[in-house]
C-alpha positions in Angstrom: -8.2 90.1 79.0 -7.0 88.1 76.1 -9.0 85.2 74.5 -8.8 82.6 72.1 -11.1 81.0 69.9 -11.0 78.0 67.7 -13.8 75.2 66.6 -13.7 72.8 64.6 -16.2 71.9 61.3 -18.9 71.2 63.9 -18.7 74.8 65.5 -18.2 77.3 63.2 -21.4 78.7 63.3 -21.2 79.0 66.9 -18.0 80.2 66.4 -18.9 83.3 64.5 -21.4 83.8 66.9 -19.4 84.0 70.0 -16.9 86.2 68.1 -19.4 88.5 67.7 -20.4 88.8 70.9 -16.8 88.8 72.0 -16.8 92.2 69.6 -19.6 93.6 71.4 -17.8 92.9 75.1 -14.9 94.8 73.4 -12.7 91.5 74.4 -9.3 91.6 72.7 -9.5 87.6 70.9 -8.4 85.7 68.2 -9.8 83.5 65.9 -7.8 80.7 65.0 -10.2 78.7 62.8 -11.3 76.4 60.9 -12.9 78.3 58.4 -14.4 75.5 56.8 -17.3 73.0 57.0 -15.4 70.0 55.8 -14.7 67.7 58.0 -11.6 68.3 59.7 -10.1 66.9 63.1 -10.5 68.9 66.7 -7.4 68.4 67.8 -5.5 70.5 65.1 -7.4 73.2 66.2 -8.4 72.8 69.9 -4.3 71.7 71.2 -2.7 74.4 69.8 -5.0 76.9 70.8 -5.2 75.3 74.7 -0.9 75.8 74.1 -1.1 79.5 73.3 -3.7 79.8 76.5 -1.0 77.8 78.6 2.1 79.4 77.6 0.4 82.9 78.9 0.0 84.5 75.7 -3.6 84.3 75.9 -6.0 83.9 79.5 -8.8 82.5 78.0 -9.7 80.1 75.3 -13.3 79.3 74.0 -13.3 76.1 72.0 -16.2 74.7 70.2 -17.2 71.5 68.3 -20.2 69.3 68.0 -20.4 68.6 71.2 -17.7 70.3 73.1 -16.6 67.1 74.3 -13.6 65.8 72.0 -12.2 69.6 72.7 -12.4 69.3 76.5 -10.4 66.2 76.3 -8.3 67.7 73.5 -7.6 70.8 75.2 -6.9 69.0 78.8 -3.9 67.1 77.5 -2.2 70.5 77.5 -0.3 70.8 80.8 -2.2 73.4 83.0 -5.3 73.9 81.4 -8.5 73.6 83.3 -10.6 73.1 80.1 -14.8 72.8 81.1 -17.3 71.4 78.9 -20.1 74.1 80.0 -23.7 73.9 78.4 -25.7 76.3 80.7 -25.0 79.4 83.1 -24.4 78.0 86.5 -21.7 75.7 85.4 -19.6 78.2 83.5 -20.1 80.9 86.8 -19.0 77.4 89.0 -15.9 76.1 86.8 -14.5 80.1 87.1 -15.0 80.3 90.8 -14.4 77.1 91.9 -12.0 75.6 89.5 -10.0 78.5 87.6 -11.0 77.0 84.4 -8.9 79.0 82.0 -10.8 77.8 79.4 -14.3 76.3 78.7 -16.0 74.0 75.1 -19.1 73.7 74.2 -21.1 71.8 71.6 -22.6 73.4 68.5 -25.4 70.6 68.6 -26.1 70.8 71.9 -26.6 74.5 72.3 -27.9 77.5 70.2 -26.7 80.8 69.6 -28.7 82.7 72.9 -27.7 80.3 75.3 -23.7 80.4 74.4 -23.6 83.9 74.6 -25.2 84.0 78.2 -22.5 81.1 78.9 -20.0 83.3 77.8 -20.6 86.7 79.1 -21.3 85.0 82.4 -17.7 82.9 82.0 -15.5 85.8 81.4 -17.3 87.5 84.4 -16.2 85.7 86.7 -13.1 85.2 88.8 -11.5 82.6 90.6 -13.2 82.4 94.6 -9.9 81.2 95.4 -9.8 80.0 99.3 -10.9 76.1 100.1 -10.7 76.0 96.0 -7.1 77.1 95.4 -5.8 74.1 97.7 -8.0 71.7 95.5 -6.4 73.3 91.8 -3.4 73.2 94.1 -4.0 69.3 94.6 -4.5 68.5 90.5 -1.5 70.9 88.9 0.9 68.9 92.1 -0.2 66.1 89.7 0.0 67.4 86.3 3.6 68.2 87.5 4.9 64.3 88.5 
């Protein structure tokens, strides 16, 4: 498995924290920024890495911000990404089995350090149920394709 990570100024702490942790899984990632804690705008960072997770080159992207919510929407412009805004356990286990997600966001100032690595690890765990579920992705990327 090959991720992608990228925040914005809101979630570099979080960042470095969930690249560690991606260390200890031994998970081939990249970081893709921002290495900084001016302010600087999510969509620079969360598009192109949702792109790199589209085009194949990566299966999973981890984007975080304040609140992980201007990168779901960010990210979800991106033709077929499945971009979740996760903040505890059962939804990241739920969006991977019941909705493919391909990648997930979370907020910096909504969540600490403990709880996002639990999200995480329980995330990349888990694969898609498939079944009843597949004709429902089925449904939205029909859509995404008019």
């Amino acid at each position: 498995m090959k991720v992608i990570l990228a925040s914005d100024h809101g979630g570099v702490n979080l960042r470095t924290e969930i690249a560690n942790v991606l260390k200890e899984m031994n998970i081939e990632f990249e970081d893709a920024g921002c290495d900084c804690e001016d302010s600087v705008d999510y969509p620079d960072f969360g598009i192109p890495a949702a792109e790199r997770v589209a085009s194949g080159e990566f299966d999973r992207g981890i984007l975080i911000c304040g609140t992980g919510i201007g990168m779901s929407i960010a990210a979800n412009k991106v033709k077929g990404i499945r971009a979740a805004l996760v903040h505890d356990v059962f939804s990241a286990i739920a969006t991977r089995q019941h909705n493919d997600s391909n990648m997930i966001t979370m907020g910096e100032r909504v969540i600490g350090p403990g709880l996002a690595t639990e999200i995480v690890k329980a995330w990349l765990g888990e694969e898609f149920q498939g079944g009843r579920h597949a004709n429902r992705i089925g449904k939205v990327s029909e859509y995404e394709n008019k």
